[in-house]
C-alpha positions in Angstrom: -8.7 -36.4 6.1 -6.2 -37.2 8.0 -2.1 -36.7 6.2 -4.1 -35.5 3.2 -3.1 -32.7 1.5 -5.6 -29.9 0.7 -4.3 -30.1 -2.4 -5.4 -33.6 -3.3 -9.4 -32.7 -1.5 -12.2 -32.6 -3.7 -13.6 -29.1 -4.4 -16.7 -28.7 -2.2 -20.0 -28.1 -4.3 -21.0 -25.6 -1.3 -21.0 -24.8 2.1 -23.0 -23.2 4.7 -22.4 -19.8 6.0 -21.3 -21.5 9.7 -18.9 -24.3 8.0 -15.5 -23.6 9.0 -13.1 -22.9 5.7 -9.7 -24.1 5.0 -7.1 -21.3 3.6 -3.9 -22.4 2.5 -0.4 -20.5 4.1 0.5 -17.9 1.6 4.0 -17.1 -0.2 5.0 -19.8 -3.0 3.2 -23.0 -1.0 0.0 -21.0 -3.3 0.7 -21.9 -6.3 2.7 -25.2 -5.6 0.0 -26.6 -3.2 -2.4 -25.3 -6.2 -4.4 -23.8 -3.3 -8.3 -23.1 -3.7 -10.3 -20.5 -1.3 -14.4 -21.0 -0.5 -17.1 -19.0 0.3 -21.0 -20.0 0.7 -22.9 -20.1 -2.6 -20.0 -19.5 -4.9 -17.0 -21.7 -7.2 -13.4 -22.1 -6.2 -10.8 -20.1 -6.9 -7.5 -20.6 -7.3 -4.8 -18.4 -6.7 -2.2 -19.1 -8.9 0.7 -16.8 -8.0 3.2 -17.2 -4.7 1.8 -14.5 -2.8 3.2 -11.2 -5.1 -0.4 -9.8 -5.3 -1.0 -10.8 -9.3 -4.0 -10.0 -10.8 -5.8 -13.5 -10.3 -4.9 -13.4 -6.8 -6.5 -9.4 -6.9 -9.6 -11.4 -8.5 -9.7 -13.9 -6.2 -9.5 -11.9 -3.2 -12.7 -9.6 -5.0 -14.5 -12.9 -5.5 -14.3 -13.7 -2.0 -15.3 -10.1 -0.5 -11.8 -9.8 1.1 -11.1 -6.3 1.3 -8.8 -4.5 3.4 -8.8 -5.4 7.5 -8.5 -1.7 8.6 -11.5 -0.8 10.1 -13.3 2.4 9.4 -11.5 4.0 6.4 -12.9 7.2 5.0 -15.2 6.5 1.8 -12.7 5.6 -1.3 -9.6 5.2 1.3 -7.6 2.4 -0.2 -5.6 2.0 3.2 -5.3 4.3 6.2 -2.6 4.6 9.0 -4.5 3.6 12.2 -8.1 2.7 13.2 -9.4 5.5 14.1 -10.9 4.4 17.1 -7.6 3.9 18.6 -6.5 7.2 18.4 -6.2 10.8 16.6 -7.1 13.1 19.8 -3.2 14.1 20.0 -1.4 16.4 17.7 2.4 16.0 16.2 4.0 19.0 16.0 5.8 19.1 12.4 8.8 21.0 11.9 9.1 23.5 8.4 11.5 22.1 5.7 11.9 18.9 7.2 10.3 15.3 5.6 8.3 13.2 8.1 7.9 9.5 7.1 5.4 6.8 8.5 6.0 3.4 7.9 3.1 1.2 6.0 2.8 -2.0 4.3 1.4 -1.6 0.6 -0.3 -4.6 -1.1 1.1 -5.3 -4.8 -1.0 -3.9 -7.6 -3.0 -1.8 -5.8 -3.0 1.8 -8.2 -2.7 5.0 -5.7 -3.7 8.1 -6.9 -4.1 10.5 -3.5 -2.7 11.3 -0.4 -4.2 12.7 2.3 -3.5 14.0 5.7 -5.7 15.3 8.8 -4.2 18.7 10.4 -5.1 19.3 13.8 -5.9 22.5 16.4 -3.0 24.8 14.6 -3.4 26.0 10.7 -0.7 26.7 8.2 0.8 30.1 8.2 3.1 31.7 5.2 3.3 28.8 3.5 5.6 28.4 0.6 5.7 24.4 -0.2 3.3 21.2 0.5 3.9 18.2 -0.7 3.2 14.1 0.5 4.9 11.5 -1.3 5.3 7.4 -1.2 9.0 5.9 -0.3 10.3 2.6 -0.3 11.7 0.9 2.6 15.0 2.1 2.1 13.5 5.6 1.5 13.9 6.2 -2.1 11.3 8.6 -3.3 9.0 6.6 -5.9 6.3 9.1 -6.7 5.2 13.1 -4.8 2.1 14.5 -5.4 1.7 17.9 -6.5 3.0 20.3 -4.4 0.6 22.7 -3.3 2.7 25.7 -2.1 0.8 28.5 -0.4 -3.0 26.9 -0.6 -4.5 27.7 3.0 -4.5 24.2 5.3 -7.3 24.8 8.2 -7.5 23.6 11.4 -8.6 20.0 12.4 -9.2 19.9 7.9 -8.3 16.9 5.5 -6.1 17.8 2.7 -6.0 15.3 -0.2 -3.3 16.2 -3.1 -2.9 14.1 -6.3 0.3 11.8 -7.2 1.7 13.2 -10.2 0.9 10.0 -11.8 -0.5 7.0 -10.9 1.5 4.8 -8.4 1.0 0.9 -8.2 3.1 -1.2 -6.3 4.8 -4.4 -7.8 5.8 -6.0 -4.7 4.1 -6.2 -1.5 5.6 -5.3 1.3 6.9 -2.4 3.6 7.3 1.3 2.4 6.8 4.9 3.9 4.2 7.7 3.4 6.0 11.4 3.4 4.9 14.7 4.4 7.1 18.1 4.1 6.0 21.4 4.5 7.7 24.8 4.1 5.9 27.7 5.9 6.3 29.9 8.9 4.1 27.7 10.9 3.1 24.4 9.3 0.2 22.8 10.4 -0.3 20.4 13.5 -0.9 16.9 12.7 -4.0 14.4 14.1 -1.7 11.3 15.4 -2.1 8.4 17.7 0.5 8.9 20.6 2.5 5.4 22.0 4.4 5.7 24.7 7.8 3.9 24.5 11.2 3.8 25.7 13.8 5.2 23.0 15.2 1.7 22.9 12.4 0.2 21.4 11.9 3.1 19.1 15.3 3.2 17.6 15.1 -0.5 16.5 15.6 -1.1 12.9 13.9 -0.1 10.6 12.8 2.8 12.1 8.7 2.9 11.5 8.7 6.8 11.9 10.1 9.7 12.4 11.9 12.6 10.9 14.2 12.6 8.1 15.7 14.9 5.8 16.0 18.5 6.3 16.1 21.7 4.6 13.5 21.0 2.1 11.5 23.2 0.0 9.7 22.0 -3.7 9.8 18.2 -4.6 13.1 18.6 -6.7 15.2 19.5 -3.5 14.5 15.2 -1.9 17.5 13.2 -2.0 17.8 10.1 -3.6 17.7 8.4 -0.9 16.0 10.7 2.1 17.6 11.3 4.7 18.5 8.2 7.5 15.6 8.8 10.2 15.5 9.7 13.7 13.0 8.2 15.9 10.6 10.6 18.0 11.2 10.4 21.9 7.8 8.6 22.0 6.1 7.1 18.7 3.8 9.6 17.1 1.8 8.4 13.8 -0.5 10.6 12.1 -3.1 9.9 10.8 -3.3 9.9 7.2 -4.6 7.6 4.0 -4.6 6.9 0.5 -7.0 6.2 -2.3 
């Protein structure tokens, strides 16, 4: 096999669950290599797109029982912020008014219909607006989800709000998760804590921090948010999406 292409291999009638499986690289190579994935006891299947996340690649990824490598979602989580094993003790401290974004990568045609976010050891007091929403990476507001004003937010309690509509990504790639809340006290925030030197933190693009200010329903966001400000040390909290 040596200086042979996969491309020009014969399809494998089938393997055995300890064969080793090649995978071609992704981005446009897919379709031009004309790539084909295996698994035990099943048909190839191509992937006929350059990597965008099209609906045969979506198929093909189904066939092959790849799912999403984060380990330990909750039940009907699409994609979540952090293992949870790694972290979630710690609490970030959010201030009222002001939009929080976390940086995540968001595979293409993938519908989101939820947000939802893990408060920690302090409750919401007074409040007067909640609301998450997604952003791309240059912090354009695509969708918010409801906003869910004064509605009691416990301690150490999940709260899961509804996009407005339906979001589905086009493209794959990098975008941010938003949180703002208006109240006396907001809620703490379950994060994972990284230490780091401000250097590090402040690199471009910034992967989280605070952003605009002064904030009350969804209709007060910018069009773009606010540039960010990294944190002193790098706190993500911990939050996902179904």
């Amino acid at each position: 096999m040596a200086n042979t292409k996969i491309s020009a291999a014969t399809a494998i009638a089938a393997v055995g669950d300890s064969d080793q499986i090649p995978v071609a690289s992704g981005g446009a190579s897919k379709s031009a290599l004309g790539a084909k994935f295996y698994r035990p006891g099943a048909t190839d299947v191509a992937i006929a797109d350059g990597g965008t996340g099209s609906s045969t690649e979506t198929a093909a990824r189904t066939a092959l029982g790849v799912h999403n490598t984060n380990f330990g979602m909750p039940t009907g989580a699409l994609g979540h912020s952090f293992d949870r094993r790694f972290g979630g003790n710690s609490e970030l401290t959010i201030t009222s008014g002001t939009l929080n974004l976390f940086g995540v990568y968001l595979p293409a045609n993938q519908t989101i219909t939820s947000i939802s976010f893990f408060s920690g050891g302090t409750s919401l007091s007074v409040g007067t607006n909640q609301w998450f929403g997604i952003f791309d990476s240059s912090r354009a507001p695509l969708r918010f989800t409801s906003d869910d004003t004064s509605t009691a937010w416990g301690t150490n309690t999940v709260k899961t709000l509804n996009l407005t509509s339906t979001y589905t990504p086009s493209t794959s790639g990098d975008y941010y998760i938003g949180i703002m809340v208006a109240a006396t006290t907001p809620p703490t925030l379950r994060c994972s804590v990284q230490a780091g030197g401000t250097e590090i933190i402040q690199l471009a693009p910034i992967v989280q921090g605070k952003s605009s200010t002064g904030l009350t329903n969804t209709a007060s966001c910018p069009n773009p948010a606010a540039a960010m400000t990294g944190n002193g040390h790098l706190k993500v909290a911990y939050f996902y999406w179904s």
